[in-house]
N, C-alpha and C positions, 0 to 999 in steps of 0.2 A: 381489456381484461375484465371479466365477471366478477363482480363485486362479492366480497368475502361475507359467508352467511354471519350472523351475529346470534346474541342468543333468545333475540326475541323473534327473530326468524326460525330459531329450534320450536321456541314455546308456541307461535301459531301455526306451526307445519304439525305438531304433538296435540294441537287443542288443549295446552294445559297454560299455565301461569307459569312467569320467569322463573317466579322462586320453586316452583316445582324443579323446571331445570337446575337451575342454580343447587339445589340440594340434591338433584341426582351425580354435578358436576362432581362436587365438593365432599359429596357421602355427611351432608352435614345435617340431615333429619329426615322421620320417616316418608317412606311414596310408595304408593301403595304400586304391588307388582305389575300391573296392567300397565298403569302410565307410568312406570320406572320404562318396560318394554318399547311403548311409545316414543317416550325421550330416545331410548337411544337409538331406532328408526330414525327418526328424525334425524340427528348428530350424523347417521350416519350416508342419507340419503342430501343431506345438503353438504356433505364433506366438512364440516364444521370442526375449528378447532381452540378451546377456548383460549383467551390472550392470557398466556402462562403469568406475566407478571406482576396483572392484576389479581391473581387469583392466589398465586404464593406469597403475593406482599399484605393482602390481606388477611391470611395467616398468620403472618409475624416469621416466616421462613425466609432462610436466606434463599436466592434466587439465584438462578445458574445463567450465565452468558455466554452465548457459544463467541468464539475466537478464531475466526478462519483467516488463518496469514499464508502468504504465496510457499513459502521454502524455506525451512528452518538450519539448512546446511549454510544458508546465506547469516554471515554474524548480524547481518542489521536486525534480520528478525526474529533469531534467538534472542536478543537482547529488548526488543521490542517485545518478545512474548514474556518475558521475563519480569520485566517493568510494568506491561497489564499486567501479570498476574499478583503481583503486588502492592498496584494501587487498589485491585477490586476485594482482593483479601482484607486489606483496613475499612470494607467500605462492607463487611459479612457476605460479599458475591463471590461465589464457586465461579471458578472458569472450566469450559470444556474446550478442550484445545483440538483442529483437525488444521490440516495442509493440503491444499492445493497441487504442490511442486511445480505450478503453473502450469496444470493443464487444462483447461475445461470441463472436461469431462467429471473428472477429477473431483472440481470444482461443486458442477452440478450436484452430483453423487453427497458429495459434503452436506451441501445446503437442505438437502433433503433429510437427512440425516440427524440434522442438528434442528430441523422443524418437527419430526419425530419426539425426538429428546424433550422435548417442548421447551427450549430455552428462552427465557427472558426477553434478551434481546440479543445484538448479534453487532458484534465488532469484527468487520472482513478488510483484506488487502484483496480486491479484484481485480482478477486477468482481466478484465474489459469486454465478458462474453457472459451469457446464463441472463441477459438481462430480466428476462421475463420469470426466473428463481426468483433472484432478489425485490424485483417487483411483489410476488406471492408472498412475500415475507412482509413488505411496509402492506399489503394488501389485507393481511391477517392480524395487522395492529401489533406486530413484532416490530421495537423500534430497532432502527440500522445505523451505526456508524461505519463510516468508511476510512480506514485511514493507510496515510502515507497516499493508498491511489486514491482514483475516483473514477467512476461511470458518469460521461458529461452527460448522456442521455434522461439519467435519474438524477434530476434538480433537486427531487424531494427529500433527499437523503444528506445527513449530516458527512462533513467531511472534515478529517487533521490531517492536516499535511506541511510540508518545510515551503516555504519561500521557493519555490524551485527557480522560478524563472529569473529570478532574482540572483538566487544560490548562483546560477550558471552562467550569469554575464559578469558576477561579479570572478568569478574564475577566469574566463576569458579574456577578461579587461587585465587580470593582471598580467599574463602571455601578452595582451598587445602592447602594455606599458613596458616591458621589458624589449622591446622593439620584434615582434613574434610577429607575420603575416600572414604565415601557413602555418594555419590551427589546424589538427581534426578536433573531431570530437566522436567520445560511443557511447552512445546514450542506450538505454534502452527502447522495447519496439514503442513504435509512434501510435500505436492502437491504445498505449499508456498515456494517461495523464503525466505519469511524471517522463517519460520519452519525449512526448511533444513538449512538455512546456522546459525541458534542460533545453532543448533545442533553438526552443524558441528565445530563451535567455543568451543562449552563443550565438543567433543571429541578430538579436539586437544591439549587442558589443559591439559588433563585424560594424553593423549599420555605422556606430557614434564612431568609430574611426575610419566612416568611408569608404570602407571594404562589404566585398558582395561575397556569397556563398558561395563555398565551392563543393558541386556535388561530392564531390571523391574523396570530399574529406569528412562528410558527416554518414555517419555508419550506426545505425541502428541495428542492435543488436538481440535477439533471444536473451535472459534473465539467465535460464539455466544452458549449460554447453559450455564451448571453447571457441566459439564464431570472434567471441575478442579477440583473440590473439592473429587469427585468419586477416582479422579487418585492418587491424594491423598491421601484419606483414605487408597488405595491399600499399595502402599509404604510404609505409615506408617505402615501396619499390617505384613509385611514381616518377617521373620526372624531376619533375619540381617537389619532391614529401612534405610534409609538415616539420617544423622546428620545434613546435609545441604539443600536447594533445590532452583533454580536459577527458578523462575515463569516467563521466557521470551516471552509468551502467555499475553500481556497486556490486552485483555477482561476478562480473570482470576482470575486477582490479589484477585480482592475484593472476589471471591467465595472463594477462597482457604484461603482467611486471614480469613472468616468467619468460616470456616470448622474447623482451625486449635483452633478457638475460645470458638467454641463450643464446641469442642472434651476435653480442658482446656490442650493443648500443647502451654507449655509457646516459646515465641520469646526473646531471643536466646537460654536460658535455656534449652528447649528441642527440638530446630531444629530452627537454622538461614536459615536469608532468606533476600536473592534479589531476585528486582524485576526490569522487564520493563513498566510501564516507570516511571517519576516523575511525580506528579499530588501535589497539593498544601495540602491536605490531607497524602499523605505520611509522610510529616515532623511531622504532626502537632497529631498522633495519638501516642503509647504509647509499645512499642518503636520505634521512628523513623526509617523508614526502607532505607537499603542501596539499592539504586538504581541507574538504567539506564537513566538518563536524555535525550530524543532523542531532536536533535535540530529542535523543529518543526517548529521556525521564519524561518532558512534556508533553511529546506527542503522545505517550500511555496516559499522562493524566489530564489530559484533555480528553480523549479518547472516555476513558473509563466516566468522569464528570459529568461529558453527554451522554453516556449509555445509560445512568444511574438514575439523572434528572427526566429523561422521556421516560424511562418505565415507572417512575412516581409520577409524571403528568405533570412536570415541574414547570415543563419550558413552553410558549407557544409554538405554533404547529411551524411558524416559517423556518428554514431549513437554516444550519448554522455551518457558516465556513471558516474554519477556524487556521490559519496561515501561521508558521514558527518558524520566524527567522533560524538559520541558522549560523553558525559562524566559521566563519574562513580564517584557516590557519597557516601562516606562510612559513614555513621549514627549507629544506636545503635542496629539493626537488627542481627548482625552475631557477634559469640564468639570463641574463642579456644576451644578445644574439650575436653582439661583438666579445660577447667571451666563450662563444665556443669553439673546440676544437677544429681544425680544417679538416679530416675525415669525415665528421658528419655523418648524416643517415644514408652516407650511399653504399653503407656496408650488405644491404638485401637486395641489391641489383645485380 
C-alpha cells in the first residue's frame, strides 16, 4: 500500500513551510490567498488527510471515536456498545456509533464514512474482509482497536478479546466430565477469530480425553440467520447425535433453544447445553442454562484505555494483545449421561 502523504509532504508539494500548512489546517493565523490556494492543491492532489487527533487534542477538544460493531440486535453488543460509550464519556470522547450487520460491504461503506467524519481513532468488531480499509486507517495514523474479533492478517493492530480458546475447552471439558462423547458444537464462521479459536478450544478438550473430531458435529455458523437451528436439527437426526452441544455462536443461542423447543428435546434430559454468552434471561428461563459470561464491562475498558492512550501517543508502537478471561457458570443446563432419559435425541429422526 502507498504510503500516507503527511504534512510536510503537503508543505513541499505547496513550496511553503509546515506552519503555513498547519495554519491553513487549523484556520489558526493569517496566509496570504495565493498559498492558502496552494496548500489546498496540494491536500488535495496528495489525498491527504490531517490525523484528526492530534489536531483536536491539541486544541483542548474532546475527540470523537468512531465505534463499528458487527449487529446490534445481537445483546453482546448492545451491551458492549453501551459500556464503550460509557467508559469514553468519563474520559470527554464523543462516540460515533455505525453497524455492520456483518456484511462487508456494509462494512466498507462504514469505514469510509467514519475516515470522512475524520474520527480520532476507531474501535471495530471485524467481519474478517475490507483488509485493505482498515489498513488505510493505521496507514493515516488513525489508531485501530479491534475488539472481541481480530484480523490475523493485521498484527499491527491492538486487539480485546475473552480467552476464547480457553472459554471453549473449558465448556467442553465439562460435557466430557459429565461422561458426554458426542459433543457438537456452533460456533461461529471460521473466517472469525473467535470461530476458529471456540473451535479450536473444543478440539483440544476432545484431544485431553482421547477423542478425535467429528466433522458432523462441529457446524460453523453465519452470525446473523437461523442456520443454528438447521445445524441442529442435522445433528440431531444423525445416527449416533450428540448428548451435549456447546452453542459458542452467541447470535444463536435463542434460535437453537427455540428449535430444541419445538422439536420437545428436553434440556438436560435429552441433550445439555452451554452457551455463549450470559444475557439476564438465561438464568431466569427453565432450566437455567450453563454459561460463558464474557466480561463485557472490561473488554469496553480495555478497549477504550487503548484507543485513548495511542491517540495521546502514550503507548509504544508494538501492538497490544489484551486476553479477559472469562467465567463459566454452571446452572441446571448439562447432566450425566447416565441420568438421562431413554427417549433421547432420537425424537428428529
Amino acid at each position: 500500500m502507498k504510503k500516507a502523504a503527511t504534512i510536510r509532504d503537503v508543505a513541499a508539494q505547496a513550496g511553503v513551510s509546515v506552519s503555513v500548512v498547519s495554519r491553513v489546517l487549523n484556520d489558526t493565523g493569517p496566509v496570504a490567498p495565493a498559498k492558502r490556494i496552494q496548500v489546498l492543491e496540494a491536500i488535495e492532489a496528495l489525498a491527504y488527510r490531517p490525523r484528526a487527533a492530534a489536531r483536536q487534542l491539541s486544541h483542548g477538544q474532546s475527540s470523537t471515536i468512531g465505534l463499528l460493531l458487527a449487529d446490534l440486535t445481537n445483546p453482546f453488543f448492545a451491551r458492549l456498545a453501551d459500556r464503550v460509550v460509557a467508559e469514553a464519556r468519563s474520559r470527554e470522547l464523543q462516540i460515533l456509533l455505525m453497524t455492520t450487520q456483518e456484511d462487508p460491504h456494509l462494512e466498507a461503506q462504514a469505514l469510509e464514512t467514519l475516515l470522512d467524519r475524520s474520527v480520532a481513532g476507531m474501535i471495530g468488531t471485524p467481519t474478517g474482509h475490507n483488509i485493505e480499509s482498515w489498513e488505510k486507517l493505521t496507514a493515516l495514523d488513525i489508531p485501530v482497536v479491534f475488539v472481541d474479533r481480530a484480523i490475523s492478517q493485521l498484527e499491527n493492530i491492538d486487539v480485546v478479546s475473552i480467552e476464547n480458546v480457553e472459554s471453549a475447552a473449558t465448556s467442553t471439558t465439562h460435557l466430557l466430565a459429565r461422561g458426554h462423547r458426542r459433543i457438537g458444537i456452533i460456533s461461529g464462521p471460521l473466517d472469525t477469530t473467535t470461530g476458529r479459536e471456540r473451535v479450536q478450544g473444543y478440539e483440544q478438550a476432545l484431544r485431553e480425553y482421547g477423542l478425535s473430531r467429528d466433522d458432523r458435529l462441529v457446524c460453523p455458523v453465519p452470525f446473523r440467520g437461523d442456520q443454528g437451528a438447521d445445524v441442529m436439527a442435522q445433528m440431531l437426526s444423525l445416527e449416533d447425535p450428540p448428548t451435549g452441544v456447546v452453542i459458542a455462536n452467541t447470535a444463536q443461542v435463542r434460535v437453537v433453544l427455540r428449535m430444541l423447543s419445538q422439536a420437545r428435546v428436553s434440556i438436560p434430559d435429552d441433550q445439555s447445553v452451554v452457551v455463549f454468552d450470559d444475557n439476564p434471561w438465561t438464568e431466569l428461563i427453565q432450566p437455567p442454562l450453563t454459561a460463558v459470561r464474557q466480561p463485557i464491562d472490561m473488554l469496553a475498558l480495555h478497549s477504550v484505555e487503548l484507543i485513548h492512550a495511542r491517540m495521546r501517543q502514550k503507548l509504544p508502537p508494538t501492538p497490544r494483545h489484551v486476553r479477559v478471561a472469562a467465567e463459566f457458570l454452571e446452572r441446571s443446563s448439562t447432566s450425566y449421561v447416565g441420568t438421562r432419559t431413554a427417549q433421547g435425541t432420537a425424537l428428529l429422526k
